[in-house]
Every structure is written in C-alpha cells, then in structure tokens.
N, C-alpha and C positions, 0 to 999 in steps of 0.2 A: 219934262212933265211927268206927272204921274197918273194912273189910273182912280186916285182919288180926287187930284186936280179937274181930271175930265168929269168927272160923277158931279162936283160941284159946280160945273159950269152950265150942265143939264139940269141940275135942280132949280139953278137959277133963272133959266130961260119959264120950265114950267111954271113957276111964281108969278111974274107978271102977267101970265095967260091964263090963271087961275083953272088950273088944270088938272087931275090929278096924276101922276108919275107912276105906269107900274113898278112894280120887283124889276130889277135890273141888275144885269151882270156884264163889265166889261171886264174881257180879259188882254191882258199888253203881252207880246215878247218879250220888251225893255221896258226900262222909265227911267229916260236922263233924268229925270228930276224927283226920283225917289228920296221917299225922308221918313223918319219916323216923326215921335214926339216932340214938340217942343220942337220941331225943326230941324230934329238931329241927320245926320248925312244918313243915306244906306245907298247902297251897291245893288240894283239891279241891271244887270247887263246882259243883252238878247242872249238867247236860247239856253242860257243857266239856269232859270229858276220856273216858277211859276207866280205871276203877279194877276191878282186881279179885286174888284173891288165889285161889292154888293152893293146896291142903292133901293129900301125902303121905305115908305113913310111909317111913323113915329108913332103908334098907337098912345091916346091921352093916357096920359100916367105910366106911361113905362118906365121901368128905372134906366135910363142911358149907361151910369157908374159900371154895371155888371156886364155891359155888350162886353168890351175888350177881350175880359179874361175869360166870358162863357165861349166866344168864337176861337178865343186860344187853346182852350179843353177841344173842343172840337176839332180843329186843327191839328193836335196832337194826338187823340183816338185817329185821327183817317189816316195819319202818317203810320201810327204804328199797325194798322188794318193791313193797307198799303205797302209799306215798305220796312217791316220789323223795325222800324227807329223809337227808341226809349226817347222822347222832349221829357224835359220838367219844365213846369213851369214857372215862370219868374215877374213877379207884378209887376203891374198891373196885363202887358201885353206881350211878352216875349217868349219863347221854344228857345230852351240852351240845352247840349248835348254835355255834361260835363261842364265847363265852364264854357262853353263855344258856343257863339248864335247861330241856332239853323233857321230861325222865321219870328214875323214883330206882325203885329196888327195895330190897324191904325184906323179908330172912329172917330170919326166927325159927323157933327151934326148941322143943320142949316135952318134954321125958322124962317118965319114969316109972319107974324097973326097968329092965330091958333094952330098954321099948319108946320109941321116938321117932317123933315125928312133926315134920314141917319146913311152914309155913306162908311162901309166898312172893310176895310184894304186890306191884304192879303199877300204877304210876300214871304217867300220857301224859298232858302238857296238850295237847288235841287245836282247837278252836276259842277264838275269841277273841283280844282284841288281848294281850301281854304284862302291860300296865298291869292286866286284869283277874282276871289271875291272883292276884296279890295276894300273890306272893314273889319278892325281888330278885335281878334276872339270870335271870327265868323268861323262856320264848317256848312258843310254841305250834308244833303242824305248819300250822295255817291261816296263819301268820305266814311259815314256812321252806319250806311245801310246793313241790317243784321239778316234778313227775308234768305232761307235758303231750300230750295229744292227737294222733291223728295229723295235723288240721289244723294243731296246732304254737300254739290257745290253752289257757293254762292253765288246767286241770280246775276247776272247783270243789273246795274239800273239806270230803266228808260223809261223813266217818267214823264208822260203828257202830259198837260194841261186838260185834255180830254177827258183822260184816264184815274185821273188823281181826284178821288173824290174826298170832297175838302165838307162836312155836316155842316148842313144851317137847316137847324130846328122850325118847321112852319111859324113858330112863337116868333121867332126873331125877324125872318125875313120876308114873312107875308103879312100884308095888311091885316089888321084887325078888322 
C-alpha cells in the first residue's frame, strides 16, 4: 500500500457521508505498494526516504495538469533550502540528480458530483546507497547531499520527515 492508496480510501469514505474532507497529510515509513505513473514500480523502503501524501478538495476550475510539476518545483526549492541538492526537473513529475532519480510525485484526483478532492504523493529517496533503493537510475540526497558547514566539512545527512520541509503554497493545498 501506499500513502496515496490510503488518501484514496478516506476520500472515498467522506463521499457517501456527504461531508467535507479537511487539508490532510499522511506521512508513511514504507509503502510496499509504492508506484509512480501509469503504475510504474518505485522502491519505498522504511526508514530510507520520506513518503507522504497531501489530500485537498479541488477548488471549481482549477487547472489539475500543473499540480505535478508546481509540487515538483517545490519539492526541489526545499531540497536544495534543506540539503544543498541541485534536482532538475524532468516532466511532467520527477527530481533527477544527473541522470539519477532522487523523488516522483504522483496526483490523483477523485470526484463525485460537483465535488473533487486531489491527493498528491510525495516520495524522496533520502539515505542510502543507489543500489539499495532497488530502482534503475535511482540516487539518494545521502548520495548527492552538497550542504557543508561553516568549518567547510560536510554535514552529515539526517533527514526527518519532521524536519524536511517539503512547500505547499496555500493556493494548492488549502481549500478555496
């Protein structure tokens, strides 16, 4: 399962109770059942990364197309705030260091009627060598981290899920 798995099963619950859903963040350890796009596999495995997923409702007429890669821009400013890591980014949703994936974002939306709610995922391979990520062309920030001290050695990196702040613009993840 995944953290967008779950966001989806609680959207769903509030629909038949005609309810409305606030701003919502879960955050996972793991997700055996991590995937990108279109299904594709990805490697989340406890205490490697940071996974977690936003759930908003859908203000009328918002463009959906631009979520992915404005949370990707975002996601990439906190990194390099964070932990001096240069992402580019690569359409519509992914952070590559080089040619290497360090983080994918993944929106899904859910309707009903007139109402919508948007669930949007978040996965960073954060420690760890490449190899144990266990997807091709992956790297980590422990791998790429550039952040160094004002002695001038390089930081450790221990990244929390706490600590790692990841931007979500009031536009995006608060209701209108």
């Amino acid at each position: 399962r995944s953290s967008n798995d779950l966001a989806r099963e609680v959207i769903d619950i509030y629909f038949p109770e005609e309810q409305s859903l606030p701003g919502t963040l879960f955050v996972a350890e793991e997700q055996p059942g991590a995937r990108g796009r279109s299904g594709r596999e990805w490697k989340a495995p406890r205490g490697r990364g940071i996974y977690l997923t936003f759930v908003r409702r859908v203000p009328e007429g918002e463009p959906l197309s631009v979520v992915p890669i404005a949370v990707a821009r975002w996601t990439r400013e906190a990194l390099k705030e964070a932990c001096g890591v240069a992402a580019e980014l690569k359409w519509p949703n992914d952070l590559y260091v080089g040619r290497r994936k360090l983080a994918g974002v993944l929106a899904e939306a859910r309707t009903q009627g007139d109402e919508a709610y948007l669930a949007v995922g978040i996965g960073i391979n954060v420690l760890g060598r490449a190899a144990d990520v266990g997807v091709p062309n992956a790297t980590t920030i422990e791998e790429v981290a550039t952040t160094v001290d004002a002695l001038g050695h390089k930081l450790d990196v221990k990244v929390k899920r706490s600590g790692m702040k990841i931007r979500a613009r009031k536009e995006y993840f608060a209701a209108k």
